[in-house]
SEZA-470699 format. One line per field, with one value per atom (N, C-alpha, C): residue in three letters; atom name; z, x, y. Coordinates in nm, 4 decimals. Example, Ala and Ser with C-alpha at 12.3 -4.5 7.8 and 13.67 -1.06 7.14 Angstrom:
// residues 2
type [ALA; ALA; ALA; SER; SER; SER]
atom [N; CA; C; N; CA; C]
c3 [0.7800; 0.7800; 0.7800; 0.7080; 0.7140; 0.7870]
c1 [1.3190; 1.2300; 1.3200; 1.2850; 1.3670; 1.2900]
c2 [-0.5690; -0.4500; -0.3300; -0.2250; -0.1060; 0.0030]
//
This chain:
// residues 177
type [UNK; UNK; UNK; UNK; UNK; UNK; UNK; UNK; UNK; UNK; UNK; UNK; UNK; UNK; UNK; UNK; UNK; UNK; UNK; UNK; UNK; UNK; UNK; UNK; UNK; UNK; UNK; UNK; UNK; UNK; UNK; UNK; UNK; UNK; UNK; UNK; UNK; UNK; UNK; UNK; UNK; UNK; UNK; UNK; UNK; UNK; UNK; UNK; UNK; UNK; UNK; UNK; UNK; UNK; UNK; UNK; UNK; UNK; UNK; UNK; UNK; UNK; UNK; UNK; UNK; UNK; UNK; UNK; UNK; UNK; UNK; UNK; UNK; UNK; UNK; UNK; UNK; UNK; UNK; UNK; UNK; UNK; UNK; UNK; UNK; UNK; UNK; UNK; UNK; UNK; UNK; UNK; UNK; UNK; UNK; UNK; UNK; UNK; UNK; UNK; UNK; UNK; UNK; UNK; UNK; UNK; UNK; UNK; UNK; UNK; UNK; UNK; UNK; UNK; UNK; UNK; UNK; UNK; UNK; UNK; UNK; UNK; UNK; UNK; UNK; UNK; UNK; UNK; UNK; UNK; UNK; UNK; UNK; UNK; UNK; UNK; UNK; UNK; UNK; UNK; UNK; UNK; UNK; UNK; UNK; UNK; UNK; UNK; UNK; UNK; UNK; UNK; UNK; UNK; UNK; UNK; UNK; UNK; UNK; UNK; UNK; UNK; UNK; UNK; UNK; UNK; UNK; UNK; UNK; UNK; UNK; UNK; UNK; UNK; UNK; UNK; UNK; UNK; UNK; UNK; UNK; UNK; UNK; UNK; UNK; UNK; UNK; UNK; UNK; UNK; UNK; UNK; UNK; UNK; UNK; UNK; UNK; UNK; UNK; UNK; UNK; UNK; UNK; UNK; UNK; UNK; UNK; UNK; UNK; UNK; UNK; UNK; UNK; UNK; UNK; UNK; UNK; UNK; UNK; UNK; UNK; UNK; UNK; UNK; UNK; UNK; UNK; UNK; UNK; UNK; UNK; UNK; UNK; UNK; UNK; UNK; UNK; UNK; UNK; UNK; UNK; UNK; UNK; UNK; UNK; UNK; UNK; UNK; UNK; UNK; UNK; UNK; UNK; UNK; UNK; UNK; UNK; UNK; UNK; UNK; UNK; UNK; UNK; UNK; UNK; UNK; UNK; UNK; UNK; UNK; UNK; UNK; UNK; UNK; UNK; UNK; UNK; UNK; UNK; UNK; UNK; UNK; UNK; UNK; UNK; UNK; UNK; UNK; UNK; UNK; UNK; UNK; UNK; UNK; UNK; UNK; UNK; UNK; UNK; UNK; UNK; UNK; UNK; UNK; UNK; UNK; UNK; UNK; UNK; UNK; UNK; UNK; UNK; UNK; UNK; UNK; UNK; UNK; UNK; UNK; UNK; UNK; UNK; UNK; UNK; UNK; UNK; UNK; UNK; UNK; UNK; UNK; UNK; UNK; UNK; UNK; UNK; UNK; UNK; UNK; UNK; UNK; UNK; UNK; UNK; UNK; UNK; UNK; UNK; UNK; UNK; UNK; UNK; UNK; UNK; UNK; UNK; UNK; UNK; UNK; UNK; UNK; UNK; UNK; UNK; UNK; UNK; UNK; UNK; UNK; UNK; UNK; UNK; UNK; UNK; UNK; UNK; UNK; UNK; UNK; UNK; UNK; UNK; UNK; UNK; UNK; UNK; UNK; UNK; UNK; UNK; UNK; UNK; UNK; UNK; UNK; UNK; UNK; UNK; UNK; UNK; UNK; UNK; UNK; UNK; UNK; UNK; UNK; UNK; UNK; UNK; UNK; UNK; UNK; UNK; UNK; UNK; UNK; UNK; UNK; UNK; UNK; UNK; UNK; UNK; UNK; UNK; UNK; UNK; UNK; UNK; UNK; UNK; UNK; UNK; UNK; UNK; UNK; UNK; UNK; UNK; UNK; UNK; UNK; UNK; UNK; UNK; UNK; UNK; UNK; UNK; UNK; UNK; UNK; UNK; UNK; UNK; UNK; UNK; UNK; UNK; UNK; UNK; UNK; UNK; UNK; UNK; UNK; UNK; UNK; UNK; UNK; UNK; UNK; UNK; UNK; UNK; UNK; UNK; UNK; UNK; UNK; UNK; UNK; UNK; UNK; UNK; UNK; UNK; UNK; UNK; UNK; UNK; UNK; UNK; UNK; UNK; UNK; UNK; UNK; UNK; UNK; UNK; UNK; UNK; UNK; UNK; UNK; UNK; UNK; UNK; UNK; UNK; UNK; UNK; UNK; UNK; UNK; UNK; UNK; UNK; UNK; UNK; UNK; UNK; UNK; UNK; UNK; UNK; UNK; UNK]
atom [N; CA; C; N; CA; C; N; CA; C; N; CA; C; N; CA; C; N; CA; C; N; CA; C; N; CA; C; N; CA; C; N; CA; C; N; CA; C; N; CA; C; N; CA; C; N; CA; C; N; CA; C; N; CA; C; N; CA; C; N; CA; C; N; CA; C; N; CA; C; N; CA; C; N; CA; C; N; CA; C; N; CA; C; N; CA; C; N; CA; C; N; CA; C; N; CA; C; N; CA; C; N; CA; C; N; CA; C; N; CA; C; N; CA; C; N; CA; C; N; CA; C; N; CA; C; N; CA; C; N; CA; C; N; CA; C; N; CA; C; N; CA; C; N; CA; C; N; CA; C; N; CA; C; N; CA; C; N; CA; C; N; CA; C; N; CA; C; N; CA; C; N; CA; C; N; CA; C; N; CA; C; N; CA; C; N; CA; C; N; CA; C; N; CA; C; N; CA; C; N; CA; C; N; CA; C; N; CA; C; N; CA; C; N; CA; C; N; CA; C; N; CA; C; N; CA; C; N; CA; C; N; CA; C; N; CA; C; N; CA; C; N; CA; C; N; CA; C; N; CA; C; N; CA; C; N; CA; C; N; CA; C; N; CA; C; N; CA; C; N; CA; C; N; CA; C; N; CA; C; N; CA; C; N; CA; C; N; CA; C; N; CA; C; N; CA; C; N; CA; C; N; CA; C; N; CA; C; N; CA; C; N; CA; C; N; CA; C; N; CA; C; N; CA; C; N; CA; C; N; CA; C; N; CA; C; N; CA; C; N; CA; C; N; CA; C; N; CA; C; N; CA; C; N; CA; C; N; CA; C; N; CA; C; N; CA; C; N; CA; C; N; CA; C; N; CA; C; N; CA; C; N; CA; C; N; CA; C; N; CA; C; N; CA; C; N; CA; C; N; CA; C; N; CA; C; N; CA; C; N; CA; C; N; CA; C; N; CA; C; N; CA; C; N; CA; C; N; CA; C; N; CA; C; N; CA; C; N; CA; C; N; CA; C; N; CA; C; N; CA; C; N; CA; C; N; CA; C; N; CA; C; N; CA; C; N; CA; C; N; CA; C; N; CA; C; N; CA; C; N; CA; C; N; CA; C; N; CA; C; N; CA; C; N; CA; C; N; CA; C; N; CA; C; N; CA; C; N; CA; C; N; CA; C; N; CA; C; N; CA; C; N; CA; C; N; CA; C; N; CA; C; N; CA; C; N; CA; C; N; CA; C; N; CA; C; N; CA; C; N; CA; C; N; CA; C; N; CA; C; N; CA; C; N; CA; C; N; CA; C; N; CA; C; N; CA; C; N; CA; C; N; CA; C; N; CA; C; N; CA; C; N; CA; C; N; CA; C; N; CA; C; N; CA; C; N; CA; C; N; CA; C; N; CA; C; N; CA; C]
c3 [-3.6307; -3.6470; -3.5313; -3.4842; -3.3842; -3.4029; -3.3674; -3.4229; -3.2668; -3.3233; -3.2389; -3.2209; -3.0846; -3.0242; -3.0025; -3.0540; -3.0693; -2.9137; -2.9322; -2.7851; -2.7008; -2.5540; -2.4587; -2.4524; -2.4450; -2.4299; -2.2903; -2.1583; -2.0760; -2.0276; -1.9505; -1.9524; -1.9142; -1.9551; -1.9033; -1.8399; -1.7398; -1.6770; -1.7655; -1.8461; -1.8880; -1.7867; -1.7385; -1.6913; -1.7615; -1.8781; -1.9007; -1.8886; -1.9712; -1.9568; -1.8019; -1.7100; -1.6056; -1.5098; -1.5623; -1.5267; -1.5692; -1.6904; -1.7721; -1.6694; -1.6399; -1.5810; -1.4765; -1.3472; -1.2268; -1.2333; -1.3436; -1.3458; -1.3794; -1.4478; -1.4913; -1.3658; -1.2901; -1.1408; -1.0315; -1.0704; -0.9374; -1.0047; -1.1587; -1.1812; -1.1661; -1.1608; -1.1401; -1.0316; -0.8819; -0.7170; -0.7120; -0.8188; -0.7437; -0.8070; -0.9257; -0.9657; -0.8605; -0.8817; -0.7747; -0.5960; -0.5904; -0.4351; -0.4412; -0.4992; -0.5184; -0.5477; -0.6234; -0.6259; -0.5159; -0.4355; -0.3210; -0.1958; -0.2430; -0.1046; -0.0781; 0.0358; 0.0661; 0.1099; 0.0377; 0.0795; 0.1808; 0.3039; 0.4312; 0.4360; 0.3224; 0.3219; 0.2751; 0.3637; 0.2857; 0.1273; 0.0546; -0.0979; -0.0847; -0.1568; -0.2354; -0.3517; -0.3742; -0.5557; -0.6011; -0.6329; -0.7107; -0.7935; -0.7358; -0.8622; -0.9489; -1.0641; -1.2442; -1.2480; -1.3559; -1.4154; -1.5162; -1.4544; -1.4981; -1.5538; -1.6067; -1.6483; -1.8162; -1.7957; -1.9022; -2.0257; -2.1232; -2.2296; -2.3544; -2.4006; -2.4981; -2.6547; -2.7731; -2.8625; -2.9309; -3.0396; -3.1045; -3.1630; -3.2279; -3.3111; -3.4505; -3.5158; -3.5669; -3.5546; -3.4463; -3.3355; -3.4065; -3.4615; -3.5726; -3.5210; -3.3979; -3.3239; -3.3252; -3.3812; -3.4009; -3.2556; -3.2928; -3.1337; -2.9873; -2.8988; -2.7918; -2.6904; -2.6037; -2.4984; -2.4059; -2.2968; -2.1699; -2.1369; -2.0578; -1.9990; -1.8429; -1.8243; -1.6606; -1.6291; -1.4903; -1.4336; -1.3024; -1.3040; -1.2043; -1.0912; -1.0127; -0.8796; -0.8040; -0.6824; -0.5930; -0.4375; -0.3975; -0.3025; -0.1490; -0.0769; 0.0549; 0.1650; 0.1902; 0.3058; 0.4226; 0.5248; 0.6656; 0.7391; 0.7897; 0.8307; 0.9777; 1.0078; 1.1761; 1.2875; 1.2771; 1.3756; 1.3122; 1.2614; 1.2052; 1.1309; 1.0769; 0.9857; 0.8347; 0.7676; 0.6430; 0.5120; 0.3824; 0.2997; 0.1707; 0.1015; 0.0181; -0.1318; -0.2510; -0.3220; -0.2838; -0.1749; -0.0909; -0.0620; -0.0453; 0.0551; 0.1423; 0.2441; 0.3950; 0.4095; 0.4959; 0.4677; 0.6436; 0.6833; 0.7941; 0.8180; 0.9410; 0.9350; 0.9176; 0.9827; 0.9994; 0.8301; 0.7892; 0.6131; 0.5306; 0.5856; 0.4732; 0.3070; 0.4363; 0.3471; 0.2031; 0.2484; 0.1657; 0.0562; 0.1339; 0.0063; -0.1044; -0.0257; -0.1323; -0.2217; -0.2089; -0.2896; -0.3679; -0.3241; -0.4137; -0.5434; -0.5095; -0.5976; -0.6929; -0.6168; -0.6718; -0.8022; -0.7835; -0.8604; -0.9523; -0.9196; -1.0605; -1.1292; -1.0986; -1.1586; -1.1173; -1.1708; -1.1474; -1.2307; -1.1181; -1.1301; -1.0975; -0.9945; -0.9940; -0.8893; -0.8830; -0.7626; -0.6759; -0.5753; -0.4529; -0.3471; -0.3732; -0.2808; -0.1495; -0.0141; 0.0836; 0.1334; 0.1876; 0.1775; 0.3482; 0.4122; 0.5375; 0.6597; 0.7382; 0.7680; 0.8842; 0.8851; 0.9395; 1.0692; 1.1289; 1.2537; 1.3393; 1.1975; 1.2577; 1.2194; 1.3216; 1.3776; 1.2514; 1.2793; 1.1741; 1.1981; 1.2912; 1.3364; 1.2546; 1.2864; 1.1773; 1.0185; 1.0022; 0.8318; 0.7923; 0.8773; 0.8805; 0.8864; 0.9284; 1.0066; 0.8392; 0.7789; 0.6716; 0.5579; 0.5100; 0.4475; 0.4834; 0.5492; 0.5922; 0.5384; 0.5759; 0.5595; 0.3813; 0.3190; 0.1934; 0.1167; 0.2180; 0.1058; 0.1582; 0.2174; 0.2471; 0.1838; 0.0375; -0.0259; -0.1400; -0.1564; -0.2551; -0.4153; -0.5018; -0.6446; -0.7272; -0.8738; -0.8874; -0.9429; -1.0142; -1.0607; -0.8796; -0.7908; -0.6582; -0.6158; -0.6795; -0.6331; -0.5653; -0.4328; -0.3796; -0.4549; -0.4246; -0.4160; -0.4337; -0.5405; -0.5527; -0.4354; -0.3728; -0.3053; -0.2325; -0.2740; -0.2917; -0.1521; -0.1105; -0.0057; -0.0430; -0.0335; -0.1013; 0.0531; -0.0149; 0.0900; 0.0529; 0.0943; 0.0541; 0.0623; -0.0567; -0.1371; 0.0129; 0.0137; 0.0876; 0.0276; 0.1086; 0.0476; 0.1070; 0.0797; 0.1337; 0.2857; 0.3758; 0.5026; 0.5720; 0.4577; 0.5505; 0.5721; 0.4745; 0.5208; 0.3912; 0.4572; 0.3460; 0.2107; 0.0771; 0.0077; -0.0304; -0.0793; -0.1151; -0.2305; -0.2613; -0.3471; -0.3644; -0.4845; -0.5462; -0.4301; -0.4353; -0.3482; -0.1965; -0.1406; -0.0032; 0.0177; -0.0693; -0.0154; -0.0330; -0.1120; -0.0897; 0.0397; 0.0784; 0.2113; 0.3378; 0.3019; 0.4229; 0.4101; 0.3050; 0.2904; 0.3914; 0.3278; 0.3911; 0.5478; 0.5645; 0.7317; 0.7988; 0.7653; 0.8111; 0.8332; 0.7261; 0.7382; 0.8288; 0.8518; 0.9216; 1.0612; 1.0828; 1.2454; 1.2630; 1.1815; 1.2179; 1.2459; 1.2138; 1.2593; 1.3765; 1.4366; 1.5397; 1.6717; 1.7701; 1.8818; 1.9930]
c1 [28.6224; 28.5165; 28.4180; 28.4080; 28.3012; 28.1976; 28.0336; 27.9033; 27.8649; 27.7835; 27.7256; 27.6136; 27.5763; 27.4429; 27.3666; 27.2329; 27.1846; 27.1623; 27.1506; 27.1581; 27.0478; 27.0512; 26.9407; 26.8706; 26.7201; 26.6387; 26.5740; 26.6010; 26.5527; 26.4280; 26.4044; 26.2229; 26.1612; 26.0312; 25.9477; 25.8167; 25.7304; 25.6413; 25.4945; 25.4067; 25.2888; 25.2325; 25.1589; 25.0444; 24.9147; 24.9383; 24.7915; 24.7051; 24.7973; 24.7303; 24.7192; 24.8046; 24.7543; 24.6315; 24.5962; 24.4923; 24.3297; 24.3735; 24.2495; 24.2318; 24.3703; 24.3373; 24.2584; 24.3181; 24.2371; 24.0862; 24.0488; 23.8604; 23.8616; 23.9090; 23.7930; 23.8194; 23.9236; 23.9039; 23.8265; 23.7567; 23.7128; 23.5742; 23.5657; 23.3913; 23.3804; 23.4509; 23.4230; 23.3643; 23.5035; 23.4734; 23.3080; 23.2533; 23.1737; 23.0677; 23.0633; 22.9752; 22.9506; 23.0156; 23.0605; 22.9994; 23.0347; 23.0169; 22.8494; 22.7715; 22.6499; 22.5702; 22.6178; 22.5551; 22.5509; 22.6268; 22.6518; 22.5336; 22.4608; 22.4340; 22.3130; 22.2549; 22.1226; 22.0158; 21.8977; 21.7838; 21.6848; 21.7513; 21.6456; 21.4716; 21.4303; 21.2900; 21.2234; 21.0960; 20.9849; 20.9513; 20.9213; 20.9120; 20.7472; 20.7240; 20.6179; 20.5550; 20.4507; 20.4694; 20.4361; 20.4876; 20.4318; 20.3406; 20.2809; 20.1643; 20.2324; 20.1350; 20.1180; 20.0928; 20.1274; 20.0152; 19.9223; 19.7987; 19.7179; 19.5939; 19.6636; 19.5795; 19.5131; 19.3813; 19.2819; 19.3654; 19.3174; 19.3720; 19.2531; 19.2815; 19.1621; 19.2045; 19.1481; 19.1926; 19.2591; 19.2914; 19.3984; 19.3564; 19.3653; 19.3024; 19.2326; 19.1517; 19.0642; 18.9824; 19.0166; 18.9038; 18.9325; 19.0470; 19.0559; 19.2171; 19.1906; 19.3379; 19.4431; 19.5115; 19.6746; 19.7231; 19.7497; 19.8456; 19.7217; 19.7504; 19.6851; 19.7045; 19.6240; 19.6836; 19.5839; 19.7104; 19.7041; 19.5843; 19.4143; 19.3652; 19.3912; 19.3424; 19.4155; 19.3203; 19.3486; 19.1842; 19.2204; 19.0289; 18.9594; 19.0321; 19.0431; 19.1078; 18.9987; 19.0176; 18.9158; 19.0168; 19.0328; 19.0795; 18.9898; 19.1160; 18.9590; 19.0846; 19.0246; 19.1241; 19.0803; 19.1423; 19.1141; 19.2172; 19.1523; 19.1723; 19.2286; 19.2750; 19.3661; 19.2176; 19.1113; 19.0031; 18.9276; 18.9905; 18.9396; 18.7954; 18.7659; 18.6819; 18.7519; 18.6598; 18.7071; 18.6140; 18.6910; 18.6304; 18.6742; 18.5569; 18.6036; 18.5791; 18.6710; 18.6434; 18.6324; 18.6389; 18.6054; 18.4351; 18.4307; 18.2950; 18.2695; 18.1905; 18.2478; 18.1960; 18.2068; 18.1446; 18.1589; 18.0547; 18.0500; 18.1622; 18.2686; 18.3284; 18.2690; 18.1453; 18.0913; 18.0199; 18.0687; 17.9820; 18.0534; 18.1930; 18.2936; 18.3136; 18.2708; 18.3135; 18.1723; 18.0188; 17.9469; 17.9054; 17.9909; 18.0041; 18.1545; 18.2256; 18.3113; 18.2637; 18.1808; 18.1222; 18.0149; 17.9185; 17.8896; 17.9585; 18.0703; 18.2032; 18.2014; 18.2602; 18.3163; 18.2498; 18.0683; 18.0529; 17.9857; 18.0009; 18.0021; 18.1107; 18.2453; 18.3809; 18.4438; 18.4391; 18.4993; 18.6255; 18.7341; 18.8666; 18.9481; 18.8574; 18.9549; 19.0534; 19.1299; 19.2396; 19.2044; 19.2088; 19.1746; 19.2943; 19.3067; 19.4694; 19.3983; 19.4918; 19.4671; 19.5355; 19.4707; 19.5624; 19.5447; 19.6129; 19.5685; 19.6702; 19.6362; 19.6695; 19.8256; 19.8760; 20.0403; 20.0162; 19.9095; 19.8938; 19.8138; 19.7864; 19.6771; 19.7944; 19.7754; 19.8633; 19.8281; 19.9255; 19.9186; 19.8673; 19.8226; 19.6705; 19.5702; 19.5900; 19.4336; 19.4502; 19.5324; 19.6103; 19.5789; 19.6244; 19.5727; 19.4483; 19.3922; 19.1922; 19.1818; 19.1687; 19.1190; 19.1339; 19.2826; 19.2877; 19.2368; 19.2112; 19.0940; 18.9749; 18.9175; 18.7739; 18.7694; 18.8691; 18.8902; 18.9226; 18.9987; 19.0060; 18.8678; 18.7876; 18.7169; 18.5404; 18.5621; 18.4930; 18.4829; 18.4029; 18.3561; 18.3330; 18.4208; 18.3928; 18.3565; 18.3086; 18.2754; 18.3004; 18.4362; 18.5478; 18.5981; 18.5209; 18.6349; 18.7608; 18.8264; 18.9074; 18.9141; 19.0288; 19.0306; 19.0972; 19.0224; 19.0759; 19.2293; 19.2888; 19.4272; 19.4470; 19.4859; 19.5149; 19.6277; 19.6638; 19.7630; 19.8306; 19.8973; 19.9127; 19.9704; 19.9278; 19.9622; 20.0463; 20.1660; 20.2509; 20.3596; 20.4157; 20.4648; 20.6672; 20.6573; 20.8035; 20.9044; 20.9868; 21.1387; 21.2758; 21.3689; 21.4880; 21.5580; 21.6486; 21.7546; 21.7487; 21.7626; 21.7691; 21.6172; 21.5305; 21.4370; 21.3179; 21.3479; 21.3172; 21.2074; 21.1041; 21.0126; 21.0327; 21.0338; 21.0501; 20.9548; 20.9938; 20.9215; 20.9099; 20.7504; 20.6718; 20.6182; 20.5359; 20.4611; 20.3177; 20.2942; 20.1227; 20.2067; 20.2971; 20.3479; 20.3499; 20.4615; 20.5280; 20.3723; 20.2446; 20.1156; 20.0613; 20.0633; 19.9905; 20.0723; 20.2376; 20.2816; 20.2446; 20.2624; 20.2168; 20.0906; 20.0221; 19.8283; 19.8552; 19.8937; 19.9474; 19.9984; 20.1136; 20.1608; 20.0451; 20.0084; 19.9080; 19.7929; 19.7312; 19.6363; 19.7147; 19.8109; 19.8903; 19.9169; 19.9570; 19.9887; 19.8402; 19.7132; 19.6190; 19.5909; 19.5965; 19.5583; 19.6328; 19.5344; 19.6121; 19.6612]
c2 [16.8080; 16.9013; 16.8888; 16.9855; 16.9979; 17.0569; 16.9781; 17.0091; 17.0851; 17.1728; 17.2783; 17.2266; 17.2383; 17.2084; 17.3669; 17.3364; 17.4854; 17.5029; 17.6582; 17.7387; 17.6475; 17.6123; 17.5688; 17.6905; 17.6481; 17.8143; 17.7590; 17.8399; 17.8389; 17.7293; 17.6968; 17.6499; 17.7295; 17.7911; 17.8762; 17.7689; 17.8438; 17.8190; 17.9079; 17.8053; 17.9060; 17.9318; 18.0444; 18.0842; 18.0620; 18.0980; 18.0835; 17.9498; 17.8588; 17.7109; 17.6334; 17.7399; 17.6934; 17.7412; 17.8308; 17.9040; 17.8208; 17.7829; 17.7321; 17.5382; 17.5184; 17.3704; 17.4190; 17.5162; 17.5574; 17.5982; 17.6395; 17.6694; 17.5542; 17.4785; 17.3395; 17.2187; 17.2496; 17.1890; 17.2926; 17.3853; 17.4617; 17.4746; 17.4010; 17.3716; 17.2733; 17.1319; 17.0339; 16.9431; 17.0655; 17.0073; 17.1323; 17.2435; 17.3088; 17.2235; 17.1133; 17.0660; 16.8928; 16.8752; 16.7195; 16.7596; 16.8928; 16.8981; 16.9145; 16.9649; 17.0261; 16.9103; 16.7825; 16.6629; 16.5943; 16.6074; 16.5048; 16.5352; 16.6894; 16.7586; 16.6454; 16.6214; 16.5715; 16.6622; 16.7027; 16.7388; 16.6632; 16.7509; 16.7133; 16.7589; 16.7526; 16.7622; 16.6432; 16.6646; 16.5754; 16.5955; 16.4353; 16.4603; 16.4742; 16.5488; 16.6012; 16.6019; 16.6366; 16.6165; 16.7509; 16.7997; 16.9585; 16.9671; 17.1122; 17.1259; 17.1377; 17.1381; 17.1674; 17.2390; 17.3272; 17.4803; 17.3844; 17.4506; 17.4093; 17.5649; 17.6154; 17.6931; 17.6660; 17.7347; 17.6796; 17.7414; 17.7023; 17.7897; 17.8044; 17.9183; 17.9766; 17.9393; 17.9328; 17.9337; 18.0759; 18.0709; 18.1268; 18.2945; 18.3232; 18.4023; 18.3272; 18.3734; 18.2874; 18.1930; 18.1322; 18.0179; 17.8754; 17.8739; 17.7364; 17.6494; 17.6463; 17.5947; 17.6851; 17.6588; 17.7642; 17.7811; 17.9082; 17.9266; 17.9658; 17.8911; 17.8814; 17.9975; 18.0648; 18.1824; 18.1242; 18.1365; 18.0943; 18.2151; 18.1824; 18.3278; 18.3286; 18.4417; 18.4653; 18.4491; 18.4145; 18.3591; 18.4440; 18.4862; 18.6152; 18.5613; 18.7103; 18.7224; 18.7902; 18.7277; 18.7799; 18.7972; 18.9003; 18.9398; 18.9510; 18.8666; 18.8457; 18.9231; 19.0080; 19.1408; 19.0854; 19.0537; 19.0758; 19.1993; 19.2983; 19.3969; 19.4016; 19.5234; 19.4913; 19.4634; 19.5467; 19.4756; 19.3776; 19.2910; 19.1150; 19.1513; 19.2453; 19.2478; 19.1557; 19.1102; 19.0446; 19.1284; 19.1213; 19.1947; 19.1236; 19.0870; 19.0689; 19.1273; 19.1467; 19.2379; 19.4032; 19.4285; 19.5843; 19.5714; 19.4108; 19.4321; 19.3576; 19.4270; 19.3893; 19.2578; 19.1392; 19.0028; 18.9778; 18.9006; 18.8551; 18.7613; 18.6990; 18.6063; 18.4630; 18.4128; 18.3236; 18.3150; 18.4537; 18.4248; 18.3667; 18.3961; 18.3819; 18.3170; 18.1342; 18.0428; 18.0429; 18.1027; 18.1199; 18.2394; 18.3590; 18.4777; 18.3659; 18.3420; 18.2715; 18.2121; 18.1034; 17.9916; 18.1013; 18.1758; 18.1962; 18.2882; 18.3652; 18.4049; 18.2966; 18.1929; 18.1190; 18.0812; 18.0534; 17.9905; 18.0739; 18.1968; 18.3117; 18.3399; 18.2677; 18.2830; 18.1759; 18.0499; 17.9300; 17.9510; 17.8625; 17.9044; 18.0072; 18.1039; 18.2165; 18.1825; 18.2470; 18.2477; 18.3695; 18.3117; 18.3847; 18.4366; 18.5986; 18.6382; 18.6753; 18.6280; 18.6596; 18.7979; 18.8779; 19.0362; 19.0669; 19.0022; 19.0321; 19.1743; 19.2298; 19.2909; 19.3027; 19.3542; 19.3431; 19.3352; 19.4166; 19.3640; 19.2509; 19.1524; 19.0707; 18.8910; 18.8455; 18.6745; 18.5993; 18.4886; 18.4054; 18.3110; 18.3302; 18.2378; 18.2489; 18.3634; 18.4637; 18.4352; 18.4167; 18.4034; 18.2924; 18.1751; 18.0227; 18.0135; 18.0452; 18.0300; 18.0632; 18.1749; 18.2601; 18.0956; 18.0971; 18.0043; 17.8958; 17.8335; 17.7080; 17.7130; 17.8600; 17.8914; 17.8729; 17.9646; 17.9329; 17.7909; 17.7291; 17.6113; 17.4803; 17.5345; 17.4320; 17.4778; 17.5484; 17.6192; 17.4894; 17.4473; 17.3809; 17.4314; 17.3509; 17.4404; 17.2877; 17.3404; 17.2392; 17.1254; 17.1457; 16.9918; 16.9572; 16.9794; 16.9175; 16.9268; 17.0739; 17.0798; 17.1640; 17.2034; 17.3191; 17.4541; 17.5584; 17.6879; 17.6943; 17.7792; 17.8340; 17.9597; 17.9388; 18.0742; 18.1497; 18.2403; 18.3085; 18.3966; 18.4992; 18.5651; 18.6889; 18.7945; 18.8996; 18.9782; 19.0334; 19.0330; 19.1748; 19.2702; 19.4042; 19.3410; 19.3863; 19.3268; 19.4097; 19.3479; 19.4474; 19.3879; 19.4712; 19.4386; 19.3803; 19.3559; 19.2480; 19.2696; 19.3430; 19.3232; 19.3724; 19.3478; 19.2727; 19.4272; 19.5725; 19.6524; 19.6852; 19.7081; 19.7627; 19.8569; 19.8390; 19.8940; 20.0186; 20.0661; 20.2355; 20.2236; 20.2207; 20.2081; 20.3379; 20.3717; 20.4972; 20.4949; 20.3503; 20.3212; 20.3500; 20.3099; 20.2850; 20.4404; 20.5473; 20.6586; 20.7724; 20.6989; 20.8006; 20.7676; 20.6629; 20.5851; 20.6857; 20.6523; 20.7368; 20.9005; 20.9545; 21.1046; 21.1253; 21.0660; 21.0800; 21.0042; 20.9538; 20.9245; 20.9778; 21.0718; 21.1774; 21.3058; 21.3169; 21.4457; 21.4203; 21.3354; 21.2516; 21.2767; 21.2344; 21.1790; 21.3517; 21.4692; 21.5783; 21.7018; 21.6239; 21.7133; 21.6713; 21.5701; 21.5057; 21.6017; 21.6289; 21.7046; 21.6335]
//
């Protein structure tokens, strides 16, 4: 009597389970490689948010809200006039219209809005003048740089405020003889 050996069934090759080994080796070398990198910068210590916070509704603790603290905008313009709030300020005044800001709105953050055609010399100087403004916990001035968003290659975006500015520029540049 002769016993039958059941049919051989081919070997197949899964795909799928080999698919699933290759991502968890192509997250592993992208996780492993990303640890290894070295940061060529100086260490630092980062600020904190340190913003004040108000009480709740009802005034009896509970939930806390962060308040925003006053902004004061200091413009320097393309002929190096400085302004702050939309009023005009001597340069040599600067650092004392600030302080006294300041100390009618302690804590505000102060954005620098300076003009596209003016150096970053001029940008630097400004912030100096600003952070060497005395408030009265001793610390310096937050201050910010207010700057017109673009896109990826670097080209000014078209804004509602930007595409009125160019309108009225155009019309302006087309009466001109």
């Amino acid at each position: 009597m002769r016993i039958q050996r059941p049919p051989t069934k081919k070997a197949r090759i899964e795909i799928i389970p080999m698919i699933d080994a290759i991502f968890f080796l192509l997250v592993f070398f992208m996780y492993s490689s990303l640890s290894m990198v070295k940061m060529k910068a100086v260490n630092v210590a980062l600020p904190t948010n340190r913003a004040p916070k108000t009480k709740g509704a009802g005034g009896k603790g509970g939930a806390t809200k962060a308040a925003a603290p006053a902004k004061m905008v200091v413009t320097l313009t393309t002929g190096g006039d400085y302004y702050i709030n939309k009023q005009k300020v001597a340069a040599a005044n600067l650092s004392n219209a600030l302080a006294q800001d300041i100390a009618a709105n302690p804590g505000a953050v102060v954005i620098v809005n300076p003009s596209k055609s003016q150096t970053t010399q001029a940008l630097i100087d400004t912030i100096d003048s600003i952070r060497r403004v005395p408030t009265r916990n001793g610390e310096p001035l937050q201050v910010l740089i207010a700057t017109e968003p673009v896109d990826a290659n670097g080209m000014a975006l078209k804004t509602a405020t930007s595409t009125a500015t160019n309108a009225a520029s155009s019309k302006a540049t087309a009466n001109v003889p």
